[in-house]
C-alpha positions as MATLAB code, in Angstrom:
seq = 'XXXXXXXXXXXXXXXXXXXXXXXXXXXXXXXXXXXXXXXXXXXXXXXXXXXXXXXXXXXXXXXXXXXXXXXXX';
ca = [
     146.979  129.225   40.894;
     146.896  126.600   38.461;
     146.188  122.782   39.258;
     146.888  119.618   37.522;
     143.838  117.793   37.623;
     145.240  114.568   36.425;
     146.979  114.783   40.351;
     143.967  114.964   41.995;
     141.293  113.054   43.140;
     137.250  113.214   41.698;
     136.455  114.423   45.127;
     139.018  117.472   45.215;
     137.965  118.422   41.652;
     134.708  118.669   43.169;
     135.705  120.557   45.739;
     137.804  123.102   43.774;
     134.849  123.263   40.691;
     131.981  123.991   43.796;
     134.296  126.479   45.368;
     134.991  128.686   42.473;
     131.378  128.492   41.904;
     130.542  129.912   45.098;
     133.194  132.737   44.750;
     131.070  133.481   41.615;
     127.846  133.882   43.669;
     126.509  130.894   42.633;
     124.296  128.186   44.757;
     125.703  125.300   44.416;
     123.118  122.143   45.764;
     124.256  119.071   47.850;
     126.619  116.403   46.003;
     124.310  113.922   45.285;
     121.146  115.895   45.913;
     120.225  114.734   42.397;
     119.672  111.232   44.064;
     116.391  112.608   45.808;
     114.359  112.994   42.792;
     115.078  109.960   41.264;
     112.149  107.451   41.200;
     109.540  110.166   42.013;
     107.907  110.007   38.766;
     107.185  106.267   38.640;
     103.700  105.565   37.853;
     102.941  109.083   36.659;
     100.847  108.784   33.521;
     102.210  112.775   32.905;
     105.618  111.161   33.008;
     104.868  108.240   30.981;
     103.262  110.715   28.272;
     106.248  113.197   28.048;
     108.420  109.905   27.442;
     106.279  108.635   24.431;
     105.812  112.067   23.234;
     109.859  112.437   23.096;
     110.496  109.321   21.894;
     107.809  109.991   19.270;
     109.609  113.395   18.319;
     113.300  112.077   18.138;
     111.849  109.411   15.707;
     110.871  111.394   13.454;
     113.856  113.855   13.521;
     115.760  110.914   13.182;
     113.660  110.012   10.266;
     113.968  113.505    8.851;
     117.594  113.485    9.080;
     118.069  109.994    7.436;
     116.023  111.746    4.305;
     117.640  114.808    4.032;
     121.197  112.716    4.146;
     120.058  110.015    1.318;
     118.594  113.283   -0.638;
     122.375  114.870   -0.842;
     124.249  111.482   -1.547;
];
């Protein structure tokens, strides 16, 4: 059977996407369950480190990639 999604609503997308992820044996979690995490890392100095670490890494990747583009021009 093959749907137009451009007909159909976010909510029946969902619907269809979670159901033919179930029929593949899949758990599928809560709409939304995401939503229950969020803010439970605030104040964690673990947390705080992982972000400076990352934003540390992608600098210099960044960095990296800026010299290895100016190299070949």
């Amino acid at each position: 059977m093959k749907t137009m999604t451009g007909q159909m609503t976010t909510d029946e997308q969902y619907a269809v996407v979670v159901e033919k992820m179930k029929a593949l044996g899949l758990r599928v979690p809560a709409r939304g369950a995401w939503k229950e995490t969020v803010g439970h890392m605030k104040g964690s100095q673990h947390f705080a480190e992982a972000m400076r670490l990352g934003a540390e890494w992608r600098a210099e990747v960044n960095r990296q990639s800026i010299e290895e583009l100016n190299a070949r021009s």
